[in-house]
C-alpha positions as CSV (number, residue, x, y, z in Angstrom):
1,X,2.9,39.1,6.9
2,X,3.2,36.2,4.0
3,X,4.9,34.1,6.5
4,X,2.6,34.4,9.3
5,X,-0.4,33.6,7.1
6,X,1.9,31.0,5.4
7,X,2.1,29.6,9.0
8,X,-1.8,30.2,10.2
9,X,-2.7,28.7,6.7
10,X,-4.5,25.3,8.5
11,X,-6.9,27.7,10.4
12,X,-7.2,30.4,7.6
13,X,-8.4,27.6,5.5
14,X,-10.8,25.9,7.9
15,X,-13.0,29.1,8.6
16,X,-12.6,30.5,5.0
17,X,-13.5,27.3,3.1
18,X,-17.2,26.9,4.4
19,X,-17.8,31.0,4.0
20,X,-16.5,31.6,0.5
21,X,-19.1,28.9,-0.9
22,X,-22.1,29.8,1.5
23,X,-24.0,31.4,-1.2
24,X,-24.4,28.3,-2.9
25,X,-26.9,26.7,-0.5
26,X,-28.4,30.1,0.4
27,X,-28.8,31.1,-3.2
28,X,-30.3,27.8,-4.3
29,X,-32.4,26.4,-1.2
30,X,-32.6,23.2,-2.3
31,X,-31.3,19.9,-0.5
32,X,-29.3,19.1,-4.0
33,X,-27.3,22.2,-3.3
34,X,-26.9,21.9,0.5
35,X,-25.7,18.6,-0.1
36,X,-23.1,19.5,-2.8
37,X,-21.7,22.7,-0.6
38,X,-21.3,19.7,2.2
39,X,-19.5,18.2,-0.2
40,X,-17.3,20.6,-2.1
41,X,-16.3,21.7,1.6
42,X,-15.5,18.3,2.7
43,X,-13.2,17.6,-0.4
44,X,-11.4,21.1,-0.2
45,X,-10.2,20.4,3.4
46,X,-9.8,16.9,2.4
47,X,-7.2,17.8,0.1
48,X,-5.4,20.5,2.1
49,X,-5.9,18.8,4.9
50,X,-6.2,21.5,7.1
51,X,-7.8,19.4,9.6
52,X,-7.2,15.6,9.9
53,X,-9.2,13.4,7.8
54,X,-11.3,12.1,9.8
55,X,-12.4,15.7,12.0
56,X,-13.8,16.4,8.2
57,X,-15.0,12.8,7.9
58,X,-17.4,13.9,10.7
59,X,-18.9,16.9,9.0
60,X,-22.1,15.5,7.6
61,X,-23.4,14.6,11.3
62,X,-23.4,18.5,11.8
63,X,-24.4,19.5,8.3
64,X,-27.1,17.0,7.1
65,X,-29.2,17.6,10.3
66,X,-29.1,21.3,10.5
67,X,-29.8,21.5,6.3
68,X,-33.0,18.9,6.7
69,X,-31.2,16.4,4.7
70,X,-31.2,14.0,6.8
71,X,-31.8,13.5,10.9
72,X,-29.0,12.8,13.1
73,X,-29.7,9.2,14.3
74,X,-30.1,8.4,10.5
75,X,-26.3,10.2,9.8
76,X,-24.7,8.6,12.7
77,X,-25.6,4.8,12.0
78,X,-23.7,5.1,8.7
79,X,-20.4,5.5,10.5
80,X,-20.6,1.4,12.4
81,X,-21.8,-0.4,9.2
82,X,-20.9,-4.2,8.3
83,X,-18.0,-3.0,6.2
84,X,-16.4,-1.0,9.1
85,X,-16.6,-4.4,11.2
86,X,-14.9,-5.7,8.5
87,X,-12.4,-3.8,8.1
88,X,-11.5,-3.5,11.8
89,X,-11.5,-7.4,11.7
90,X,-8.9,-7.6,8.8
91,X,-7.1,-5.5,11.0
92,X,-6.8,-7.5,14.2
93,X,-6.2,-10.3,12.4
94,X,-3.0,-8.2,11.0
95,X,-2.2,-6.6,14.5
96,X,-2.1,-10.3,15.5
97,X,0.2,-11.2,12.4
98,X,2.9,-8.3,13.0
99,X,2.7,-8.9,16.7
100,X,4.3,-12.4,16.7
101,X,7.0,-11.7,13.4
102,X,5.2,-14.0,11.0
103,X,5.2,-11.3,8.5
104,X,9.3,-11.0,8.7
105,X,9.6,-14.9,8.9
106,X,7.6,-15.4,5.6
107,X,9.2,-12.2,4.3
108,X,12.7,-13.9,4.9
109,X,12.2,-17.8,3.7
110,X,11.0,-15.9,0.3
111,X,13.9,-14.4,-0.1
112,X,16.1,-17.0,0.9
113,X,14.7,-19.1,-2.0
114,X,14.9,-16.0,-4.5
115,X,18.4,-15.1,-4.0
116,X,20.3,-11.8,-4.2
117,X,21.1,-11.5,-7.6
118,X,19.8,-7.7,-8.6
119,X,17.0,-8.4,-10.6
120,X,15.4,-11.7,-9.1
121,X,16.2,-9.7,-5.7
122,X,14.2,-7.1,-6.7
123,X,11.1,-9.6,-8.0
124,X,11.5,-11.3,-4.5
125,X,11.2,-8.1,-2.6
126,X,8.5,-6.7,-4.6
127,X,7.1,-10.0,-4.6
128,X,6.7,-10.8,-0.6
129,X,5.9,-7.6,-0.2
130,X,2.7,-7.2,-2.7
131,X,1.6,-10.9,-0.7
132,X,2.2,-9.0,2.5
133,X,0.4,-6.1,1.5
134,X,-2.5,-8.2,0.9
135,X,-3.3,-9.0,4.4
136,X,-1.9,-6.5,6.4
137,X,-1.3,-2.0,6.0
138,X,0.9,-1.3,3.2
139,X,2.8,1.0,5.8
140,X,3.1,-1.5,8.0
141,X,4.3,-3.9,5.2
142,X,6.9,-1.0,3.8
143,X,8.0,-0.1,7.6
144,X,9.1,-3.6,7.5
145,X,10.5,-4.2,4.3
146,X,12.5,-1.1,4.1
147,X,15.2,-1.8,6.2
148,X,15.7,-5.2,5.4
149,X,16.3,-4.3,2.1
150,X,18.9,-1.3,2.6
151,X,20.4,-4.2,5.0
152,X,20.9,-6.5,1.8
153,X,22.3,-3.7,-0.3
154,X,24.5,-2.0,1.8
155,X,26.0,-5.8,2.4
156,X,26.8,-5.9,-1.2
157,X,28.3,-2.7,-1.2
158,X,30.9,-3.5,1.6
159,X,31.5,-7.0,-0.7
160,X,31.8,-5.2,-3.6
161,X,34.1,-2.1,-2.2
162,X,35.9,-4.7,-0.2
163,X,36.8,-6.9,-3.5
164,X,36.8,-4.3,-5.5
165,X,39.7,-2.4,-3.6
166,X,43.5,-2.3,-5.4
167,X,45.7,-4.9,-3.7
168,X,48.3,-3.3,-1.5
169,X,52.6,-3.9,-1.9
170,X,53.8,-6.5,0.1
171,X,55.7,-4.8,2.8
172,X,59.1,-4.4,2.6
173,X,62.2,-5.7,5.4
174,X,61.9,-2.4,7.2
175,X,58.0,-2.4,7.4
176,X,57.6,0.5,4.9
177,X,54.5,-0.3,2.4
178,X,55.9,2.3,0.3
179,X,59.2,2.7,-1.6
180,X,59.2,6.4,-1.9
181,X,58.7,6.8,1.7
182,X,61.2,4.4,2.5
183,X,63.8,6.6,0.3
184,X,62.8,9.7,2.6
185,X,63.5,7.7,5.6
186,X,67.5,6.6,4.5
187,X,69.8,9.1,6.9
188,X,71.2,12.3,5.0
189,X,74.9,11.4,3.4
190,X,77.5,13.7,5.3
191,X,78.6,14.8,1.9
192,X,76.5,17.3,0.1
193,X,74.7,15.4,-3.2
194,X,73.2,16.7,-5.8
195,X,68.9,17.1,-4.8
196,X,67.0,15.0,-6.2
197,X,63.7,15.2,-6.2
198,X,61.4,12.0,-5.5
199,X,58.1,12.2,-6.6
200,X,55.5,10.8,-3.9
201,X,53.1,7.9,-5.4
202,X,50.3,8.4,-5.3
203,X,47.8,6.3,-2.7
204,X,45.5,4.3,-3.7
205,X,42.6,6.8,-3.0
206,X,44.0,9.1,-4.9
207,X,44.6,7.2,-8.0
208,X,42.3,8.9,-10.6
209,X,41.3,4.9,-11.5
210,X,40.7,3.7,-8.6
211,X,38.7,6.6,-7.6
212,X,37.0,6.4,-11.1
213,X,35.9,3.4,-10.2
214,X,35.2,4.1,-6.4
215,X,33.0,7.1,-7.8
216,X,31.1,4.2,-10.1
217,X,31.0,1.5,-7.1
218,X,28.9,4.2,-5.4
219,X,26.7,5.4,-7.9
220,X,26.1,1.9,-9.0
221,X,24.5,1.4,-5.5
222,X,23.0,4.5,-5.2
223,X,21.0,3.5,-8.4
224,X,19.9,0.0,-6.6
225,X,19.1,1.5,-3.3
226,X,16.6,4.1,-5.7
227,X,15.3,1.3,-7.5
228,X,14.6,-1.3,-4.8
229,X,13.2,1.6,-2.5
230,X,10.6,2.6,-5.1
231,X,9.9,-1.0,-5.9
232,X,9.1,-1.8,-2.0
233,X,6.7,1.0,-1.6
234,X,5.2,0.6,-5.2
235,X,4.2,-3.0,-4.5
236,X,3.1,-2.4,-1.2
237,X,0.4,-0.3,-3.1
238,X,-0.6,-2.6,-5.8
239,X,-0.7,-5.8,-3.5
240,X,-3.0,-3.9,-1.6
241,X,-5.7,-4.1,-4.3
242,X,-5.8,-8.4,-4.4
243,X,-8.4,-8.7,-1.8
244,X,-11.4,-6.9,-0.3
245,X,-9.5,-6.1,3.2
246,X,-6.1,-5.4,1.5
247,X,-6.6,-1.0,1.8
248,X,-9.5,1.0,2.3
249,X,-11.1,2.3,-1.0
250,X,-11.7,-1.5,-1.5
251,X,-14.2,-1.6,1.5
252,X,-15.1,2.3,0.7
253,X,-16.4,0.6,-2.9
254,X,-18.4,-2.4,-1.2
255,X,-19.7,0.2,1.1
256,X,-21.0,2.4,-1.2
257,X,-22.3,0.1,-3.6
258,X,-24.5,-1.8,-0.4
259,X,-25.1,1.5,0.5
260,X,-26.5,2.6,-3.2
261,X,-27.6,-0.8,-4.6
262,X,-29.3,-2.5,-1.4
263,X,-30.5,-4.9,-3.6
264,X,-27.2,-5.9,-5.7
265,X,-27.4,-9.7,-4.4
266,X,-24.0,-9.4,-2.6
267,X,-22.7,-9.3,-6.1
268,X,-18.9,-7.8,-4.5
269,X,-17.8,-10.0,-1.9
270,X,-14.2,-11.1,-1.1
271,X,-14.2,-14.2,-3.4
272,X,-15.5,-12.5,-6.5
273,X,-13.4,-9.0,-5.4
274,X,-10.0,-11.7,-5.4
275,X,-10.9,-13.4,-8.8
276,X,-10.9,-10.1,-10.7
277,X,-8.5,-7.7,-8.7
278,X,-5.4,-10.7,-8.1
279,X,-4.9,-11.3,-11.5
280,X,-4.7,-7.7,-11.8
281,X,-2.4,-7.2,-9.3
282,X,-0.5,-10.0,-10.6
283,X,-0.1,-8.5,-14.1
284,X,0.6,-4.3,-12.5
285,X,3.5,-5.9,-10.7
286,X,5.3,-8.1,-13.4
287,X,4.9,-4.9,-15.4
288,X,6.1,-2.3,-12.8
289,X,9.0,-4.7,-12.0
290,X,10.2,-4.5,-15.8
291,X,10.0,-1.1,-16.1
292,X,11.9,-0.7,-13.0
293,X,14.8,-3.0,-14.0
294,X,14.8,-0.8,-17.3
295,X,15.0,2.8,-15.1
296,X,17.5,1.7,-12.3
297,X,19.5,-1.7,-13.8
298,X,19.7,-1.0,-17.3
299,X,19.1,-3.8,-20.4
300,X,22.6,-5.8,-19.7
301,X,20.1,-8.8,-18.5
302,X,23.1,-11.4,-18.6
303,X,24.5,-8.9,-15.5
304,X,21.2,-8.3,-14.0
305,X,20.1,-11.7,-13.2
306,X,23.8,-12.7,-12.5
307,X,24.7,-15.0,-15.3
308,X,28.2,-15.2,-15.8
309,X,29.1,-13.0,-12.7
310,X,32.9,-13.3,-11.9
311,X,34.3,-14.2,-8.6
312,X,34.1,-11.1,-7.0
313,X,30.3,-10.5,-8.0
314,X,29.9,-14.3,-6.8
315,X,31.6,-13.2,-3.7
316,X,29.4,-10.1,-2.6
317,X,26.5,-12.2,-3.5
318,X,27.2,-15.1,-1.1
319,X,27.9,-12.4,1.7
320,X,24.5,-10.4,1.2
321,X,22.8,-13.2,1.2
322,X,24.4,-14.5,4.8
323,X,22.9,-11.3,5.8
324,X,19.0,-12.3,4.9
325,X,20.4,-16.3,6.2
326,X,21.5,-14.3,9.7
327,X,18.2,-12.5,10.0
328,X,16.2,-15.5,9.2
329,X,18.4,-17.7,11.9
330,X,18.0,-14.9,14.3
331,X,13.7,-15.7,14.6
332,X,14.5,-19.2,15.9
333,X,11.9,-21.9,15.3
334,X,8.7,-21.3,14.5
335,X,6.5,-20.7,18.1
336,X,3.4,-21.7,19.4
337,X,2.2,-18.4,18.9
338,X,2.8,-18.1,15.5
339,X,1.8,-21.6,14.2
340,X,-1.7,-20.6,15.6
341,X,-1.7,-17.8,14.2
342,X,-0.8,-18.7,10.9
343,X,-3.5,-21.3,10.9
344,X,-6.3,-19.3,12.3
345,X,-5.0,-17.2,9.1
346,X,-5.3,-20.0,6.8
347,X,-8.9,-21.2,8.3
348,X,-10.0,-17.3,7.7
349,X,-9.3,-17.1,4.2
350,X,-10.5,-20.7,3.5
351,X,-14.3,-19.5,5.5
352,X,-14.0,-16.0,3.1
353,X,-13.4,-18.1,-0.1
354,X,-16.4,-20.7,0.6
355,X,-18.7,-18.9,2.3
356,X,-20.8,-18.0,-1.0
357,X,-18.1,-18.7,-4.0
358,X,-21.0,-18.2,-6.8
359,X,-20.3,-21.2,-9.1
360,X,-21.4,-23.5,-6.0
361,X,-23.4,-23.4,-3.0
362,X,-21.1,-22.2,0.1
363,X,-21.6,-23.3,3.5
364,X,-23.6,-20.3,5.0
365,X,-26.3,-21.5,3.2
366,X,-25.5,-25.0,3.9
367,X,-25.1,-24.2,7.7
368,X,-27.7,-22.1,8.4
369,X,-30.5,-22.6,6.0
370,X,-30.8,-20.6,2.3
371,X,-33.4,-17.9,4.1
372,X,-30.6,-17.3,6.5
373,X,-27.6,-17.3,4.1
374,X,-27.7,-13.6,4.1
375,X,-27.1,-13.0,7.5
376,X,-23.5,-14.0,7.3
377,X,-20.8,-11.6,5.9
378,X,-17.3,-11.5,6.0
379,X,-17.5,-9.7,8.7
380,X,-19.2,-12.5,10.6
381,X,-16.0,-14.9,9.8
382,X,-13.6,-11.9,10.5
383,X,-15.0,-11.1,13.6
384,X,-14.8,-14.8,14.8
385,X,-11.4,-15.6,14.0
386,X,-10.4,-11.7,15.6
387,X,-12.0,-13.6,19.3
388,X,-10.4,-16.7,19.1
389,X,-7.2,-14.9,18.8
390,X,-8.6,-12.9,22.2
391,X,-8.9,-16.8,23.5
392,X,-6.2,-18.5,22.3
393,X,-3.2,-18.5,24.7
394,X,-0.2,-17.5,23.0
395,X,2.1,-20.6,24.9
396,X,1.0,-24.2,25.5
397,X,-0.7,-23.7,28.7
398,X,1.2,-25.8,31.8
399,X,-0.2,-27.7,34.9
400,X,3.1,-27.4,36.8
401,X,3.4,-26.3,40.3
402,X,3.6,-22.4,41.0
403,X,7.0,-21.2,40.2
404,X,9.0,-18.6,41.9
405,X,9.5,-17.3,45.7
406,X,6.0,-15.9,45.0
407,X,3.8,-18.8,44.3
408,X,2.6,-17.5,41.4
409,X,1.3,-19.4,38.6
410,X,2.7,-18.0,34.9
411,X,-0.5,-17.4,32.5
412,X,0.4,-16.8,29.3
413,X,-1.2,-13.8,27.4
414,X,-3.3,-14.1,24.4
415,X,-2.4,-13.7,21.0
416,X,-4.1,-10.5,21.0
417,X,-4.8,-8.3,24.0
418,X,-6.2,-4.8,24.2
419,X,-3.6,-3.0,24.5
420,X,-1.5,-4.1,21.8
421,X,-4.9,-3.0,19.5
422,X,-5.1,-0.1,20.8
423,X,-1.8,1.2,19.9
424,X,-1.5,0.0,16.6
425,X,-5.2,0.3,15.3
426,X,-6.3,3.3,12.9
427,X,-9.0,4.4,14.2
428,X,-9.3,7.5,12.2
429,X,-9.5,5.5,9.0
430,X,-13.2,3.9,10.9
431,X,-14.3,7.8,10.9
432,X,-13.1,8.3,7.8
433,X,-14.9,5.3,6.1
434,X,-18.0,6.3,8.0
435,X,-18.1,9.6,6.4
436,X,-17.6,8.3,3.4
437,X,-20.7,6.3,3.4
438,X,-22.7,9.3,5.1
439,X,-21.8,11.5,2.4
440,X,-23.3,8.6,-0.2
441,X,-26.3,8.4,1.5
442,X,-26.9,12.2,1.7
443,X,-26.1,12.5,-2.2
444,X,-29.2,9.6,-2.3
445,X,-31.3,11.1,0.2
446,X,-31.0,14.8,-1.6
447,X,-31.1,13.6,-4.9
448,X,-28.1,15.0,-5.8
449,X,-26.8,12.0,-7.0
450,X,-29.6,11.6,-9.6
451,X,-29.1,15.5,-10.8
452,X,-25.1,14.9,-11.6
453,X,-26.5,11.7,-13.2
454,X,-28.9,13.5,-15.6
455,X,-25.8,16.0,-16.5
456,X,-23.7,13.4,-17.5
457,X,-26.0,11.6,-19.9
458,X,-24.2,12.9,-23.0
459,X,-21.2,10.5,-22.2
460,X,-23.8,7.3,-23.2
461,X,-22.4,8.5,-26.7
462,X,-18.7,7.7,-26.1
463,X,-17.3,4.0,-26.1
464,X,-17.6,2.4,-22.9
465,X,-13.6,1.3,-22.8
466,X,-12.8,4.8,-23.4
467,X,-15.1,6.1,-20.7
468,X,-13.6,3.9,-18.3
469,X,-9.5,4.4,-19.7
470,X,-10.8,8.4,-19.0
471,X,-12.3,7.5,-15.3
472,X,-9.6,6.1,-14.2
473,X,-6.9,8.9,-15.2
474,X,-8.7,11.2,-13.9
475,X,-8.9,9.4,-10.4
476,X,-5.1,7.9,-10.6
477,X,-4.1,12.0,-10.7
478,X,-6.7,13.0,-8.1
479,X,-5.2,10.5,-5.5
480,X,-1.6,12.2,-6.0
481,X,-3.2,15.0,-3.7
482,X,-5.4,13.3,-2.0
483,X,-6.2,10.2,0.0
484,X,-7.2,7.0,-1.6
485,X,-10.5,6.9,0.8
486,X,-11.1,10.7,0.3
487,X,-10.8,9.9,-3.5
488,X,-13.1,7.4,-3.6
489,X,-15.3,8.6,-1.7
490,X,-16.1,11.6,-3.1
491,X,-16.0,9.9,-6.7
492,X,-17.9,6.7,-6.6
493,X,-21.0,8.1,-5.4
494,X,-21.4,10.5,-8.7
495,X,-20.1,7.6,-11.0
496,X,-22.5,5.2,-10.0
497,X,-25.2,7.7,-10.9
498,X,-23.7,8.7,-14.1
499,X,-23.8,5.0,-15.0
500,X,-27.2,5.0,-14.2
501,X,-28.1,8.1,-16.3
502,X,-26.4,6.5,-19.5
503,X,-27.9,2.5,-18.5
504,X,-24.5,1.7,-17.9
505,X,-23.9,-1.5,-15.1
506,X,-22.1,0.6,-12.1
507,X,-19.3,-1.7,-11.6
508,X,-18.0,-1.0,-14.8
509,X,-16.6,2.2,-13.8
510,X,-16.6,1.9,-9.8
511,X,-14.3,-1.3,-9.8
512,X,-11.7,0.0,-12.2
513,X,-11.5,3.9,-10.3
514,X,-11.4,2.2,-6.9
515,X,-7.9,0.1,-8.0
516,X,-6.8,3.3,-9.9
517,X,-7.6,5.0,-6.6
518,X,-4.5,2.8,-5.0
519,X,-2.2,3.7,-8.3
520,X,-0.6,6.7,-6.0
521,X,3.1,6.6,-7.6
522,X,4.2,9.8,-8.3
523,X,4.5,12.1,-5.5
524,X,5.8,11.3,-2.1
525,X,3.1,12.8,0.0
526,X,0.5,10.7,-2.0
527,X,0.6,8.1,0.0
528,X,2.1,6.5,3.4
529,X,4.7,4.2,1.6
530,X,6.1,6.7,-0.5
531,X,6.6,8.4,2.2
532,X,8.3,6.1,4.4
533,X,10.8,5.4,1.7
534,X,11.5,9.2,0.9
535,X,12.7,9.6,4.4
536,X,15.8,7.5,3.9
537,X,17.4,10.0,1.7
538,X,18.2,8.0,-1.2
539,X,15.6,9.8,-3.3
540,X,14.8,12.8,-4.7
541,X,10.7,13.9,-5.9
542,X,12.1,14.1,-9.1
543,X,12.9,10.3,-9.0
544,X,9.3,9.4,-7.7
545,X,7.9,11.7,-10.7
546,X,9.8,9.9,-13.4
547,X,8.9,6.5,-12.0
548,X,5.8,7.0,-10.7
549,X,4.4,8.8,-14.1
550,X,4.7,5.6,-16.2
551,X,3.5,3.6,-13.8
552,X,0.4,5.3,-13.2
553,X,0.5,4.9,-16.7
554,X,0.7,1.2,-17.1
555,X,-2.2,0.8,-14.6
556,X,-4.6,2.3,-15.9
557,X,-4.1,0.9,-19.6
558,X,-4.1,-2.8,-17.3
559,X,-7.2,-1.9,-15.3
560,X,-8.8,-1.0,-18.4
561,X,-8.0,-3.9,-20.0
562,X,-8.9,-6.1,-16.9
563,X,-12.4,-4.7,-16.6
564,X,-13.1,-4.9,-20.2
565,X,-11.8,-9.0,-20.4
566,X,-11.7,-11.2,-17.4
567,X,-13.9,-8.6,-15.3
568,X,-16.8,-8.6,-17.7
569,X,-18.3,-12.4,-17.4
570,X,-17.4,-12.2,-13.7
571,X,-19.8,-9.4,-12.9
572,X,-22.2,-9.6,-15.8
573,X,-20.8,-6.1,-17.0
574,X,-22.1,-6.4,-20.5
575,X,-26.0,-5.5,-19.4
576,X,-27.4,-3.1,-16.6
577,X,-28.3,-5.3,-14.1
578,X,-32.2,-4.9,-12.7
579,X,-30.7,-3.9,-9.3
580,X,-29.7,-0.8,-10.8
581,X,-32.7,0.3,-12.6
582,X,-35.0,2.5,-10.2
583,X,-38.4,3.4,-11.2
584,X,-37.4,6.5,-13.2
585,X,-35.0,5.0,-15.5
586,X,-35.7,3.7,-18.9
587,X,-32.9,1.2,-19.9
C-alpha cells in the first residue's frame, strides 16, 4: 500500500493540496484570504513539484477570476510583460552564441592563457565559466564546461600514472623480464637435487609501495575531479547574478518591482543592476574559489599553484594542457558566423550600458527626444539585435553561378532560424515568470500585500543590516528545495510590503534575497548545475552539503555587506524613496 501511494504521490498531492486548505477562503471570505490560499497552494506544489512549474505558474488565471480578485483579461496580460521580452531576447541572443561554438572558443583561449597547474586551473575554469554564465543558462554553461574539464583531469591522471609507474628490468638474453621465472624455465637436472624453493617476486602491481602509491595517485584525482566539478557548477551560479539577463529571479525582481512600484523611475535597469551585482559576483567567486582550494587541494600552496614541481609534475602538466591546445586547434579559425556574432554581442551590451547610464544622459533620450526616453527598454535593444541575427546570413553571401547538376544556387542560413529556437528555448520558464508577476499583482489587487505588511511592522525595531543578513538566510535555504524563480517569487512580493510597513526603501531587502535566491549550493536537486555535475559519479550529497553549507554561508555575509556599502549610494538606500510611499503610509 505505502509503495503504491509512494508511487501515486504526484496526483495524491495535486488533488489533496487545494482541499486540505479550502476552509481558509471559505472561512474568511475575504479577497486577502482567497489570495493567500492561491498562494499557499501554488508554493506547496511549487516545492513538490507535483506538477511542472509552470502548469502551477498558470493557476492564478483560474483562481483570481473565479474568487473576484481579479478578471481574466487583466490575469492574462501579466504573463507577455516587457521583462518576458527581455528575457526571451537574452536568450536568443545566447541560442545564437551556443549555436556557432563561441562560448567553447572563448572558454578555451582562457584557459590556454591560465594554464593547468591545479589551483590557477581551477580559477580559470571557475573563471570562464562565471563570464559565460553571465550571458547565457548556467546549464547550458555547466553542460559545456563539464566535460572539458574531466577531459583536462583525466589527462593528468594518465601523465601522472604513466610517470609515476616503477621502471621495469631490462630484459634479459632469453627475453625473460623476470629472474625468478627465468630459474623455473632452466630444464630439470637428470640427477635428483635437493628442492629448493624460489620465491616468486613480486609484480609491480602487487608491490605494497607501489600500490600504496597507485591507491594515492587515485584518490589524489578523485579529490580534484570533486573539487573542480563543484567549482564548475558553483560559478555557473554566482556568474549568473552579474547582469540583469544572467538567470531568472534577476528579471523576476525587475518584474515585480515595475509591477509594484510603477512609478520607481526605471531605478533597476541593466547598467545600475551590473554596477552593484558584478562586483559582487566578483568578490562570491574569489571567495568560493579559496575555500575550495582549502576543502579539495589542501594549504601546500607551493604544490598547488606548481612552484617547484619536478619533472614528472612538469611533464603531466605540458600533456593536459596539449589536451585544452588540441581542442582549441580542433574549432579552426574563427568564422564568419561567429565574428558576427560576437560583434552583434558586443554592440548589445554597449546599447544596454548607454542607453540611460544615470551619471550622463544616454542616447534614448538623445535619439528619440526626453518625453520619449521611456519608451525604450532593454527589451527594445534585445529584441533588435535578436532580428538582425534572423537577417544576418551566417556565410559571406556569393554571386557565383548555380553550382551542382541541379542548378541550384547555395543560400546560406541565418544565424538564427526557428527551429534551432525552438528546440533549445525554455519556454516553461516564460510561464513561470508570468505567474510570478500575476501572483504580485493579485497580492496588490487583494490587499494582501498591505496586511502581511502591517504584521511585520515590529521588525522597524531591529537594525536594518541584521534584517537583511536574516532575509537572505532565510531565502538562500528556501531555494535548496525550491526554484530560484518560485523562491522569489513568492518572497519579494511580501518583502516589499514589509519594507513599506516599517518605511524601509524596498530594494534594500529585494536586491540582496533575489542574489541569495541564486546561492543554491548545497543539495543536488537545488538547482540544474548541481545536477548535471552529480550525474558524473564523482560525488556524493554528502560532498555538496559540506561545500555547499559554507558557501551559502559566505554569500550571504558578502551580499550583506554589498548592499550595506557599494549598494547604498547606488540606489539611494539610506531614505524611502517617494515612489514607495502610497497614500496610507506615514514615513
Amino acid at each position: 500500500m505505502w509503495r503504491a501511494l509512494l508511487a501515486h504521490r504526484n496526483y495524491l498531492i495535486t488533488l489533496l493540496t487545494p482541499l486540505l486548505f479550502l476552509p481558509l477562503p471559505l472561512a474568511l471570505p475575504y479577497k486577502e484570504a482567497q489570495c493567500g490560499y492561491t498562494i499557499i497552494v501554488m508554493a506547496l506544489l511549487w516545492c513538490t513539484e507535483a506538477l511542472p512549474l509552470a502548469v502551477t505558474a498558470l493557476i492564478p488565471v483560474l483562481f483570481f477570476p473565479l474568487m473576484g480578485i481579479m478578471d481574466s483579461t487583466t490575469v492574462c496580460k501579466e504573463y507577455l510583460k516587457d521583462t518576458n521580452m527581455l528575457f526571451i531576447g537574452g536568450l536568443l541572443v545566447a541560442i545564437a552564441v551556443e549555436r556557432w561554438d563561441l562560448h567553447r572558443r572563448i572558454a578555451l583561449r582562457v584557459l590556454l592563457i591560465v594554464g593547468v597547474r591545479p589551483g590557477l586551473l581551477m580559477m580559470g575554469f571557475m573563471g570562464v565559466t562565471a563570464f559565460l554564465s553571465m550571458w547565457i543558462s548556467n546549464t547550458a554553461t555547466t553542460a559545456m564546461m563539464v566535460p572539458i574539464a574531466q577531459a583536462v583531469l583525466d589527462q593528468l591522471h594518465k601523465s601522472e600514472q604513466e610517470s609515476g609507474a616503477p621502471r621495469q628490468p631490462a630484459p634479459s638474453r632469453n627475453g625473460s623480464l623476470n629472474k625468478a621465472f627465468e630459474l623455473q624455465e632452466k630444464p630439470c637436472p637428470p640427477a635428483p637435487v635437493p628442492v629448493v624453493t624460489v620465491e616468486k617476486a613480486k609484480q609491480p602491481d602487487e608491490d605494497p609501495q607501489a600500490a600504496e602509491a597507485q591507491r594515492r595517485l587515485e584518490q589524489k584525482h578523485l579529490t580534484l575531479s570533486k573539487g573542480m566539478s563543484l567549482a564548475v557548477c558553483y560559478s555557473a551560479s554566482i556568474g549568473g547574478i552579474a547582469t540583469l539577463t544572467g538567470t531568472s529571479p534577476n528579471l523576476v525582481m525587475k518584474g515585480q518591482m515595475d509591477e509594484l512600484f510603477p512609478g520607481n523611475g526605471n531605478v533597476v535597469n541593466f547598467a545600475s543592476w551590473f554596477s552593484f551585482a558584478f562586483p559582487t559576483m566578483v568578490l562570491l567567486l574569489v571567495f568560493s574559489w579559496l575555500w575550495l582550494l582549502l576543502l579539495f587541494l589542501g594549504t601546500n600552496f607551493r604544490k598547488t599553484f606548481g612552484c617547484g614541481a619536478s619533472e614528472a609534475e612538469k611533464s603531466s602538466s605540458a600533456r593536459a594542457y596539449e589536451v585544452i591546445r588540441g581542442e582549441h586547434r580542433a574549432l579552426g579559425r574563427m568564422k564568419f558566423s561567429e565574428v558576427t556574432v560576437l560583434i552583434l554581442f558586443f554592440i548589445l551590451v554597449l546599447l544596454w550600458f548607454t542607453r540611460e547610464p544615470g551619471f550622463m544622459p544616454g542616447w534614448a533620450g538623445f535619439i528619440f527626444g526626453k518625453d520619449r526616453e521611456s519608451y525604450i527598454t532593454d527589451a527594445t535593444v534585445v529584441i533588435f539585435i535578436s532580428l538582425l541575427m534572423f537577417l544576418i546570413p551566417s556565410e559571406i553571401p556569393t554571386c557565383g553561378p548555380p553550382r551542382g547538376d541541379s542548378g541550384h544556387v547555395r543560400v546560406p542560413p541565418p544565424l538564427l532560424d526557428w527551429q534551432t529556437v525552438n528546440q533549445k528555448m525554455p519556454w516553461n520558464i516564460v510561464l513561470l515568470l508570468g505567474g510570478g508577476f500575476a501572483l504580485a499583482k493579485g497580492s496588490e489587487a487583494s490587499h494582501l500585500s498591505s496586511w502581511l505588511g502591517s504584521k511585520l511592522t515590529p521588525l522597524q525595531n531591529i537594525p536594518h543590516p541584521a534584517i537583511a543578513f536574516l532575509l537572505c538566510l532565510l531565502v538562500a535555504v528556501f531555494t535548496e528545495c525550491t526554484s530560484n524563480v518560485a523562491t522569489t517569487t513568492l518572497f519579494l512580493p511580501i518583502l516589499a510590503s514589509m519594507s513599506q510597513a516599517i518605511c524601509l526603501n524596498p530594494l534594500y531587502v529585494m536586491l540582496p534575497c533575489t542574489l541569495a535566491a541564486s546561492l543554491a549550493f548545497m543539495l543536488p536537486v537545488a538547482t540544474p548545475p548541481n545536477a548535471i555535475v552529480f550525474s558524473y559519479g564523482k560525488l556524493r550529497v554528502i560532498d555538496m552539503v559540506k561545500a555547499g553549507c559554507m558557501l551559502n554561508l559566505l554569500g550571504v555575509l558578502v551580499i550583506t555587506l554589498a548592499i550595506n556599502t557599494w549598494g547604498t549610494p547606488l540606489f539611494g538606500l539610506d531614505q524611502f524613496p517617494s515612489w514607495a510611499n502610497s497614500s496610507q503610509l506615514q514615513c
